[in-house]
C-alpha positions as CSV (number, residue, x, y, z in Angstrom):
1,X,0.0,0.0,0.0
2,X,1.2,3.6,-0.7
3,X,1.5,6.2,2.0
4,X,-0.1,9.6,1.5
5,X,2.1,12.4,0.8
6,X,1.6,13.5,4.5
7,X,3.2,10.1,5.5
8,X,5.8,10.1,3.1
9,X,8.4,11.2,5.1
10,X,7.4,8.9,8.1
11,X,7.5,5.6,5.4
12,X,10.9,6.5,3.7
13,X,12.7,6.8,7.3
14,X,10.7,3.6,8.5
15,X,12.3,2.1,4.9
16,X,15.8,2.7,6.4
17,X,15.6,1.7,9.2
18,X,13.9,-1.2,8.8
19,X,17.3,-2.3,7.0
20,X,19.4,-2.2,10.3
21,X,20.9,-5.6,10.7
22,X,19.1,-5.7,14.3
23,X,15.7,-5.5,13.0
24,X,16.0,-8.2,10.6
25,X,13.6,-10.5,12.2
26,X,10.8,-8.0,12.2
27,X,8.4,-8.5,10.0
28,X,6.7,-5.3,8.4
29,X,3.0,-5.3,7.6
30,X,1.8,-3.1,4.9
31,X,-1.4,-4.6,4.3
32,X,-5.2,-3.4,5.0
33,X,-6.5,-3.9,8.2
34,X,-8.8,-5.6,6.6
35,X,-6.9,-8.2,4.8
36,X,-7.6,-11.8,5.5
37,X,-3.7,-12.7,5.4
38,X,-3.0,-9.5,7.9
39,X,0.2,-11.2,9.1
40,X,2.3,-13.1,6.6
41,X,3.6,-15.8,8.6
42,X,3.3,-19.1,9.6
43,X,0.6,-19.8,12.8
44,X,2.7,-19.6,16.2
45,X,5.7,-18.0,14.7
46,X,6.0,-14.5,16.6
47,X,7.3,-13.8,19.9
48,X,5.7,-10.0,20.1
49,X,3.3,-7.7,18.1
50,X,3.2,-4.2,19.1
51,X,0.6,-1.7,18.3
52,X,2.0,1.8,18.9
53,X,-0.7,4.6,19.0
54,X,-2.8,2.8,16.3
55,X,-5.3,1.1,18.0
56,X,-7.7,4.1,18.0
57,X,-7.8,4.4,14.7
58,X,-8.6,1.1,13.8
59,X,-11.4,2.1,15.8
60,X,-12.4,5.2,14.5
61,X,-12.1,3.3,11.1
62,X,-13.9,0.9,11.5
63,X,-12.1,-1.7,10.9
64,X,-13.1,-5.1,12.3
65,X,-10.7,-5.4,15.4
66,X,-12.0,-9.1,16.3
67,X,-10.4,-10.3,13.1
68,X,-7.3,-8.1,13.6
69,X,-6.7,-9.4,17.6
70,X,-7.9,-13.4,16.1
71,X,-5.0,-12.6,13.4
72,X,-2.3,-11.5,16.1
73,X,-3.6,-14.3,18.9
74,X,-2.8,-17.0,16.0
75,X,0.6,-15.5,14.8
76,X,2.2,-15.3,18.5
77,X,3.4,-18.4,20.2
78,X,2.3,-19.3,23.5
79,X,3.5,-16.4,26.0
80,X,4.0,-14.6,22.8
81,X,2.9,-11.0,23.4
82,X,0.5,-8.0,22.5
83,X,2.0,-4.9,23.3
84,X,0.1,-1.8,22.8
85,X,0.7,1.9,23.6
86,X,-2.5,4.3,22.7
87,X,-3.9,7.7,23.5
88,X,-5.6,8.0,26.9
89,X,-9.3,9.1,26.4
90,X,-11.4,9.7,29.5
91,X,-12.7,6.6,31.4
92,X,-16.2,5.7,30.4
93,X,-16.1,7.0,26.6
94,X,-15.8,3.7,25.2
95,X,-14.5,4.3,21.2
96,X,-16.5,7.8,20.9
97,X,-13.4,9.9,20.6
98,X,-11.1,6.9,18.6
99,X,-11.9,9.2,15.3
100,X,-12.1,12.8,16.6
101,X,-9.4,12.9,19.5
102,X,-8.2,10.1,18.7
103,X,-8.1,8.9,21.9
104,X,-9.6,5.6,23.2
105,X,-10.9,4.7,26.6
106,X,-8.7,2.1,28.2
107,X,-10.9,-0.1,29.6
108,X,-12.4,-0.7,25.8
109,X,-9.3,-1.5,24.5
110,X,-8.3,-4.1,27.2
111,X,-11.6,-6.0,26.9
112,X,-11.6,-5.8,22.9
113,X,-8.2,-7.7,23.3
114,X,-9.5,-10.0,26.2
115,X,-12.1,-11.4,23.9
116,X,-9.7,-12.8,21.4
117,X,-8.4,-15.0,24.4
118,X,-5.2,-12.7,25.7
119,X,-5.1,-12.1,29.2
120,X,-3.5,-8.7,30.5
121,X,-0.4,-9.0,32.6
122,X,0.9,-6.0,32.5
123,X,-0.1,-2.1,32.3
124,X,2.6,1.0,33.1
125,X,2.5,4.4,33.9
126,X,5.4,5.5,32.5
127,X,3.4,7.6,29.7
128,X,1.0,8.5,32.0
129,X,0.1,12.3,32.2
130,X,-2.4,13.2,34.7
131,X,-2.7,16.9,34.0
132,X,-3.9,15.9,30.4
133,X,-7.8,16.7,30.3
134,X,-8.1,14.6,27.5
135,X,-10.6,16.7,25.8
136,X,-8.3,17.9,22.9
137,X,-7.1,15.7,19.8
138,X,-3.8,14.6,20.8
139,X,-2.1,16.0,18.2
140,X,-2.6,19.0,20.0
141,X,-1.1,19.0,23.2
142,X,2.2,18.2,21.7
143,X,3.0,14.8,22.6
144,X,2.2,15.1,26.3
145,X,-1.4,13.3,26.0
146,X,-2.1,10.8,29.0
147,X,-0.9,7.7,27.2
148,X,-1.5,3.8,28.3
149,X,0.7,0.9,28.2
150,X,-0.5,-2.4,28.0
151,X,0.8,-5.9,27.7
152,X,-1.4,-9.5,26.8
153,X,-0.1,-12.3,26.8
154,X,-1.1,-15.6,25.1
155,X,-1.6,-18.2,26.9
């Protein structure tokens, strides 16, 4: 898939790097969300799949998540896990700001992911920001949005 001009930049540095000898066991998804073959390898394969601040707008999308978290859930190994980081919307909210803030309520998220059969073992604070009102897109506050950290596991 093509980026847009405005992630043009974004892609062509994610190209390079993505060359490093480190990262040359991870494997770089540039389908649709909605592709049946989202992750092009073999069942059980993968030790981790992170999501970084993209959750939401798989949300706000539309896209069908319980096919996206079945994908993932079938790609890890067991213990394999499902990290995600995403934009803190306020508690209650459910996915009503995933498209306009784009910000999800945590709570959603975790029981989204629960239903494809991860458990949750781990949350941090470390991107926590408490003075965030989370009432403003976050593209707005300059990365200092209240942020989550989660990590499933597969068990």
């Amino acid at each position: 898939m093509e980026p847009s001009a405005r992630f043009k930049k974004a892609a062509e540095v994610w190209q390079a790097r993505i060359k490093e000898p480190g990262l040359s066991n991870v494997v770089e998804i540039t389908k649709s969300f909605d592709s049946p073959d989202l992750l092009p390898v073999p069942p059980g394969s993968l030790d981790a799949v992170i999501i970084d601040m993209n959750y939401h707008d798989m949300v706000g999308r539309g896209f069908n998540r319980a096919n996206i978290n079945h994908s993932v859930f079938t790609a890890l190994k067991p213990g394999g896990v499902y990290g995600l980081v995403d934009n803190s919307a306020k508690p209650g909210t459910g996915a009503s700001d995933a498209d306009t803030l784009h910000r999800i309520d945590e709570n959603f998220e975790v029981r989204e992911i629960e239903k494809a059969g991860f458990r949750l073992a781990a949350t941090s604070d470390v991107l926590r920001n408490p003075q965030d009102p989370r009432t403003e897109p976050s593209w707005k506050v300059n990365h200092s949005q209240d942020r989550f950290v989660l990590k499933f596991v597969k068990s």
